[in-house]
LUMVEX-572160 format. One record per residue (C-alpha): residue in three letters; x, y, z. Coordinates in steps of 0.001 Angstrom, whole numbers, plus 500000, padded with zeros to 6 digits. Layout:
! LUMVEX-572160
<rec "ALA" <X Y Z>>
...
END
This chain:
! LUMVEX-572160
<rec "UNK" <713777 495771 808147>>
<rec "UNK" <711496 492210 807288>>
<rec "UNK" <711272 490064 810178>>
<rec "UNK" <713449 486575 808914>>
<rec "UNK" <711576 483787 808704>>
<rec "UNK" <713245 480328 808096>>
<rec "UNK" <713801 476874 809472>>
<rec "UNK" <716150 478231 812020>>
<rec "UNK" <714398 481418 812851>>
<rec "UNK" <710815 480179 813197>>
<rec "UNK" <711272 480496 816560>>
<rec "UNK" <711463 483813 817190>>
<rec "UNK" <710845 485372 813701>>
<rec "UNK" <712857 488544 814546>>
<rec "UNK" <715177 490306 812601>>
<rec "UNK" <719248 490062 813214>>
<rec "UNK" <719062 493412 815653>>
<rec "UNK" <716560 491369 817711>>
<rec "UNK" <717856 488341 817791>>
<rec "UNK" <721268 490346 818656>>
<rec "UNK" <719720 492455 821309>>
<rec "UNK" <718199 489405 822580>>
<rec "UNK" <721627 487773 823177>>
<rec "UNK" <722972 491142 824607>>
<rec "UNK" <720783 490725 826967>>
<rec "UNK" <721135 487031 827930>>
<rec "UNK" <724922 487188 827514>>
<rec "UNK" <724418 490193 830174>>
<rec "UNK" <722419 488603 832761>>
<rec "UNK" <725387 485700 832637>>
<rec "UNK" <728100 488030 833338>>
<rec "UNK" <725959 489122 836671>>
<rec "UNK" <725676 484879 837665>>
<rec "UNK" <729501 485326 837130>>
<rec "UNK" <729912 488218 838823>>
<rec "UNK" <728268 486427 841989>>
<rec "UNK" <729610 483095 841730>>
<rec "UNK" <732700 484934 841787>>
<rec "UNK" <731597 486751 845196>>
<rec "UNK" <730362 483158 846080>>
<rec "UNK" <734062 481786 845377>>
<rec "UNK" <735530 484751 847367>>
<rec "UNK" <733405 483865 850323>>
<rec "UNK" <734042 480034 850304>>
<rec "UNK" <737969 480880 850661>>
<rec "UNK" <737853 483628 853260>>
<rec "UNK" <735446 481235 855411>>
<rec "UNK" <738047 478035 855291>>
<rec "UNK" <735139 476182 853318>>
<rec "UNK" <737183 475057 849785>>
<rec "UNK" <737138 471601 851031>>
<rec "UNK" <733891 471761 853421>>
<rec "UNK" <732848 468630 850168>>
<rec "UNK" <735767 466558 850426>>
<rec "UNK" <734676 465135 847030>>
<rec "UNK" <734089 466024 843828>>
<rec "UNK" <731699 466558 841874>>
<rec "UNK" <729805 465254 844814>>
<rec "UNK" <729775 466294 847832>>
<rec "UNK" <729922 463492 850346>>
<rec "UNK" <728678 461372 847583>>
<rec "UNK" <725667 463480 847345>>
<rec "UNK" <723720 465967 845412>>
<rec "UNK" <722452 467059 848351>>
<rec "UNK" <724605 466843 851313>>
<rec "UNK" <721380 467165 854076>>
<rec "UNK" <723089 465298 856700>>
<rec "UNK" <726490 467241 856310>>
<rec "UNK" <725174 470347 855790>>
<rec "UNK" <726420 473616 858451>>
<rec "UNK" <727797 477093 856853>>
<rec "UNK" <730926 476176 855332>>
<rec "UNK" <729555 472570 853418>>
<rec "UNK" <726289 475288 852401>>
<rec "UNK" <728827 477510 850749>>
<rec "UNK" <730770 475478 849011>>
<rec "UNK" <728139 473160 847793>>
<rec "UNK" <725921 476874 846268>>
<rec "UNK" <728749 477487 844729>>
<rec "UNK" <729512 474679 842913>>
<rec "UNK" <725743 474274 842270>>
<rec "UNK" <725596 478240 841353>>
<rec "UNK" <728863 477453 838583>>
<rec "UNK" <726833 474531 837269>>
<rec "UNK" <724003 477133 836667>>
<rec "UNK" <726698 478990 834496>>
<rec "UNK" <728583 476687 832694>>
<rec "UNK" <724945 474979 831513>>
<rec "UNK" <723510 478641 830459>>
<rec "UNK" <726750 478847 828690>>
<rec "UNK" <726695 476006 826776>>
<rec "UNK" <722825 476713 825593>>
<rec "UNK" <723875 480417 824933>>
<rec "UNK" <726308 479121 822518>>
<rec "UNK" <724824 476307 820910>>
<rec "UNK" <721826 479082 819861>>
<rec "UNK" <725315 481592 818689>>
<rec "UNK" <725925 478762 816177>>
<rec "UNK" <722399 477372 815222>>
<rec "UNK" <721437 481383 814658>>
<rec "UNK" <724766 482567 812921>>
<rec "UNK" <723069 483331 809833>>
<rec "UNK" <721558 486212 811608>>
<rec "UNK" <724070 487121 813897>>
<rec "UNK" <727466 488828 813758>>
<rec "UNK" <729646 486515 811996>>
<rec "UNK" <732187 486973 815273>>
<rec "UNK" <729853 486119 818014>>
<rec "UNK" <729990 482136 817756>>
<rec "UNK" <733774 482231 817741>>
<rec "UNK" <733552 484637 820883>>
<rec "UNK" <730923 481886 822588>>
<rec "UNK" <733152 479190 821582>>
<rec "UNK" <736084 481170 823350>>
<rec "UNK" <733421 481511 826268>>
<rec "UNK" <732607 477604 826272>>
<rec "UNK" <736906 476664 826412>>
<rec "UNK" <736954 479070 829318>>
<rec "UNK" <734117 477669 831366>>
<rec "UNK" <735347 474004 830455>>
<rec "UNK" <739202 475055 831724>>
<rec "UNK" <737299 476710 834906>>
<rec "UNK" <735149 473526 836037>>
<rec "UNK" <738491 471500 835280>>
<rec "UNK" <740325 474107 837546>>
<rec "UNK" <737034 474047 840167>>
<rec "UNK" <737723 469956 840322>>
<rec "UNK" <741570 469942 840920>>
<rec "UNK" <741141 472783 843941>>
<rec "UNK" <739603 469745 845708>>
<rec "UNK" <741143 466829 844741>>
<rec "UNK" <745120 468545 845057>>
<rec "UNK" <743884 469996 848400>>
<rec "UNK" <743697 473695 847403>>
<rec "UNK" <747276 473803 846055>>
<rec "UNK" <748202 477529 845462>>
<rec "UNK" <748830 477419 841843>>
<rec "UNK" <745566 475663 840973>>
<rec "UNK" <743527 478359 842974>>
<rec "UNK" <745341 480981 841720>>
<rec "UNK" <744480 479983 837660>>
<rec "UNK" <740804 478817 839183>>
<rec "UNK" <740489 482711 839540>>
<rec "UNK" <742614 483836 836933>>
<rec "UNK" <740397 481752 834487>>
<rec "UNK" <737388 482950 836101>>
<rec "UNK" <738523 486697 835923>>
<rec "UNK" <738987 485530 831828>>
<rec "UNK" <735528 484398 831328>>
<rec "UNK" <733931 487221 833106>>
<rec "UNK" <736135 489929 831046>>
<rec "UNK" <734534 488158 827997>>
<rec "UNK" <731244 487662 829119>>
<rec "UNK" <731777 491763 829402>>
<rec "UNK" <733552 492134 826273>>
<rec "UNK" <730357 490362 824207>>
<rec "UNK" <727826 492210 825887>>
<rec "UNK" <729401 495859 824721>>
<rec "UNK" <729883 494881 821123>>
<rec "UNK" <726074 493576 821121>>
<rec "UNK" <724829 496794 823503>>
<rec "UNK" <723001 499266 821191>>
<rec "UNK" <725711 502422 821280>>
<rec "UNK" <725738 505084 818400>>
<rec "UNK" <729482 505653 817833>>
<rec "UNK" <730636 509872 817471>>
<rec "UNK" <734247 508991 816416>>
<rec "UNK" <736164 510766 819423>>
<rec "UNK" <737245 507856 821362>>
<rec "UNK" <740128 506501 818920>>
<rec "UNK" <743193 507323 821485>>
<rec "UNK" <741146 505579 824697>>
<rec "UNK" <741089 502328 822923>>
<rec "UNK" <744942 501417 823270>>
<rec "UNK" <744910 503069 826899>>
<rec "UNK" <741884 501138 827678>>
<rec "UNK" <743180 497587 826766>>
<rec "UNK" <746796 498705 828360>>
<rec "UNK" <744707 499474 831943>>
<rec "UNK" <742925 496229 831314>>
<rec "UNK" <746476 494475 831486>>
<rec "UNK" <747772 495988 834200>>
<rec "UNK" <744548 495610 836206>>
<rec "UNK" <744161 491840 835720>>
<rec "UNK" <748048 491300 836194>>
<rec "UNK" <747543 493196 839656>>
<rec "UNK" <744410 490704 840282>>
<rec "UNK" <746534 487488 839729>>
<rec "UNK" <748905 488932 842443>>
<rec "UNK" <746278 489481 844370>>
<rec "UNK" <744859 485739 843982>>
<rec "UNK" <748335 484542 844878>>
<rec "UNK" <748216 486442 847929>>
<rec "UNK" <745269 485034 848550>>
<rec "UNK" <745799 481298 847719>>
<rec "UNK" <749008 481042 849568>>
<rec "UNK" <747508 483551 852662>>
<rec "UNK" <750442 485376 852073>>
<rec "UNK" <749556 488297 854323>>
<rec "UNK" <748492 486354 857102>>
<rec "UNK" <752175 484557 856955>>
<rec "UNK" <754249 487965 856508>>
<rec "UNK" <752532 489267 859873>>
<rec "UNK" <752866 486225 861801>>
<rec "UNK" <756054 484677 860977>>
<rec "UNK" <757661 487170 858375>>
<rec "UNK" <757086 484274 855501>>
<rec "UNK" <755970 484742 852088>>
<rec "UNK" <756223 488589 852409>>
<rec "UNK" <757553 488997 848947>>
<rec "UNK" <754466 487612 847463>>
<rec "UNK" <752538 490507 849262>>
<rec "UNK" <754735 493192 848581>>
<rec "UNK" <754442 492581 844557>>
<rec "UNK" <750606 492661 845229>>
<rec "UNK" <751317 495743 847423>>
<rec "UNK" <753869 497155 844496>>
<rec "UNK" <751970 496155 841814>>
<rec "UNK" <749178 498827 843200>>
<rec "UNK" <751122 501208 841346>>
<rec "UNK" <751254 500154 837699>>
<rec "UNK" <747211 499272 837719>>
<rec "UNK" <746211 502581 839576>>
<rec "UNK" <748432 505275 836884>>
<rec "UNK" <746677 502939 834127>>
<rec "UNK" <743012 503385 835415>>
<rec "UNK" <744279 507074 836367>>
<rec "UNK" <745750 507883 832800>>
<rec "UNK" <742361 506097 831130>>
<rec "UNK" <740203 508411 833191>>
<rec "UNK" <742181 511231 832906>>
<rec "UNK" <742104 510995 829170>>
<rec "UNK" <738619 510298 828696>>
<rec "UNK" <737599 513185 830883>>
<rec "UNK" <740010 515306 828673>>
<rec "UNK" <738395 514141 825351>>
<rec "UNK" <735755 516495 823936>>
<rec "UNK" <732290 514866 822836>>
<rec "UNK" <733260 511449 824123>>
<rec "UNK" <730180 509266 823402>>
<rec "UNK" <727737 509838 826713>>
<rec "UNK" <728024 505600 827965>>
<rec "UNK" <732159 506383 827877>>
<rec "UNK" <731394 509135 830013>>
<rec "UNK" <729543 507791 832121>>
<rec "UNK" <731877 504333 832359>>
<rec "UNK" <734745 506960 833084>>
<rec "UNK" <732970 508274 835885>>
<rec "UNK" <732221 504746 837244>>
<rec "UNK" <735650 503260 836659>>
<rec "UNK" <737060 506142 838798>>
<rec "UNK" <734197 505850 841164>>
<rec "UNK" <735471 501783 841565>>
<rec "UNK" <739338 502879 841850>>
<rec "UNK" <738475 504884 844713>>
<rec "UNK" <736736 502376 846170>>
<rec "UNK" <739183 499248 845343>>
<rec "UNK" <741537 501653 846948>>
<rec "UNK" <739736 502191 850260>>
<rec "UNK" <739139 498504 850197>>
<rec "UNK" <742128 497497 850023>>
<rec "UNK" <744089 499353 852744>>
<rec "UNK" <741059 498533 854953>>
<rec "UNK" <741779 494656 854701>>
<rec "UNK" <745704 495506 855019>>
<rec "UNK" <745219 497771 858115>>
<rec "UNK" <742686 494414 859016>>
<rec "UNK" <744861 491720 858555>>
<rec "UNK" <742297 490035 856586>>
<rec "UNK" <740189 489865 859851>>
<rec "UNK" <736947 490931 858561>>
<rec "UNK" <735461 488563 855953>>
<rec "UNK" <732925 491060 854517>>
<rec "UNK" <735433 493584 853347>>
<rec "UNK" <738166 490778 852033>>
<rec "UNK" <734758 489671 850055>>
<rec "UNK" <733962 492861 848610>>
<rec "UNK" <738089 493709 847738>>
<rec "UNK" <738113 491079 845739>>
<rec "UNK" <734348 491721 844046>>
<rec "UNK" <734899 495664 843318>>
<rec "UNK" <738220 494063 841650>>
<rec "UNK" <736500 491969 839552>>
<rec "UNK" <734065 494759 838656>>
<rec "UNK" <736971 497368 837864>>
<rec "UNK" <738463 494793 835591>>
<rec "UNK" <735078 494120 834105>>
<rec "UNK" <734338 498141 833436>>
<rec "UNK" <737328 498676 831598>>
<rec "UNK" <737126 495979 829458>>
<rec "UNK" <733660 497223 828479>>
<rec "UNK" <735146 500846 827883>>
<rec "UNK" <737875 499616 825629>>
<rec "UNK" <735449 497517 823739>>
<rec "UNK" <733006 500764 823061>>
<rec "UNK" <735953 503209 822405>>
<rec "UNK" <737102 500325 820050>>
<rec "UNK" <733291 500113 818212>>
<rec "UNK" <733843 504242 818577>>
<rec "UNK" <736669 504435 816595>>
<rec "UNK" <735590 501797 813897>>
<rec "UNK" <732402 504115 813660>>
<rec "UNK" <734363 507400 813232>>
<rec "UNK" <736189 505818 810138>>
<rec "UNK" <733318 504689 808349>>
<rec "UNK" <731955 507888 808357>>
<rec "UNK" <735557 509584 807434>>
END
């Protein structure tokens, strides 16, 4: 295919699949700043530090809080400095979706557009956990949103990945976005328990243990989904070798999420590292099947255009 040349192109004088592949990749790399601001986040709650700035956007009136500074005001001032990072890249990676469309999938500035309401909601979200003094339901939709943006980040970067389609994968796709469902409703529950410290409560003084036993309950539904996704997939002759190997790495992070999560339980929440990376393997099981649903979808819509 000609390289395009025009006004709008002269920049980079590549044809659509480059300028797509270039976005795949950029798109990409943002998902992993999300993926750690996300750790970041995690980190900031388990150490006490969500109002280490009592201030916002600030942080004791400062860019840079020298004066203030010890672990907890370090945390949560890198984090709001690392979501900055994210929410500006985001904003630049969309305004080149739109100035490029003519080259680019006619879906992908909607899909950046979704990406820009998302990170706008999230700062919003970031802002009200300090100035309504970490109220539970705020928290909670800071990291539902979050989990939201991240998905999509996901979700963009497999429908731009190069992947050769071999029409197998048509059943996965509805058992794919059904595990996705189930394993984001079990990570709300799990922010709840979280935001409200739910479990620490239930031990101590037997309150709030109904918001960790549907978090504990809840276990259920999102494991048989991954389970049933996996089990299909492994089941399914000439899947497409990326679904293979995301089947193998979804299971791989079930197991995992699994071990995680009784360790922190059988912990009492007692050892920050392993609360940390509970709620990051979560975040990355979420994140794989959303990216195997989206390739099982492009699957599918490959093996009918060549029916």
């Amino acid at each position: 295919m000609a390289d395009t040349y025009s006004p709008r192109t002269a920049s980079y004088r590549s044809s659509p699949a480059d300028a797509s592949q270039w976005l795949f990749r950029s798109v990409f790399s943002l998902a992993i700043a999300t993926f750690f601001l996300m750790g970041l986040g995690s980190a900031t709650r388990v150490m006490n530090a969500g109002l280490a700035c009592p201030d916002w956007p600030l942080c004791y009136g400062s860019v840079l809080p020298a004066a203030e500074m010890n672990v907890q005001v370090f945390l949560e001032w890198f984090h709001r400095l690392v979501a900055t990072f994210v929410g500006g890249v985001t904003l630049v990676l969309a305004g080149l979706a739109v100035w490029y469309r003519h080259i680019l999938p006619p879906w992908l500035p909607r899909a950046m557009g979704g990406a820009i309401a998302l990170v706008l909601t999230q700062g919003i979200l970031g802002g009200l956990t300090v100035t309504e003094l970490l109220r539970f339901e705020v928290v909670t939709a800071h990291l539902g949103t979050g989990l939201l943006f991240f998905s999509l980040l996901l979700g963009i970067t497999a429908a731009l990945m190069p992947f050769t389609p071999t029409g197998t994968a048509a059943p996965l796709v509805g058992a794919g976005a059904a595990a996705a469902t189930l394993i984001y409703g079990q990570s709300i529950l799990g922010a709840l328990v979280a935001s409200r410290w739910a479990l620490h409560q239930c031990f101590a003084n037997a309150d709030l243990c109904t918001v960790m036993n549907s978090h504990l309950l809840g276990i259920v539904p999102a494991t048989l989904g991954a389970v049933v996704l996996v089990a299909m997939a492994w089941r399914t002759a000439a899947l497409q070798p990326v679904l293979r190997r995301l089947s193998y790495l979804l299971f791989g992070l079930l197991l995992l999420q699994l071990a995680l999560g009784y360790a922190t339980y059988r912990l009492h929440l007692q050892v920050a590292p392993l609360t940390v990376a509970h709620q990051s393997i979560g975040a990355a099981l979420l994140g794989t099947t959303v990216c195997f649903t989206v390739l099982a979808w492009r699957d599918r819509l490959g093996g009918m255009r060549h029916d």
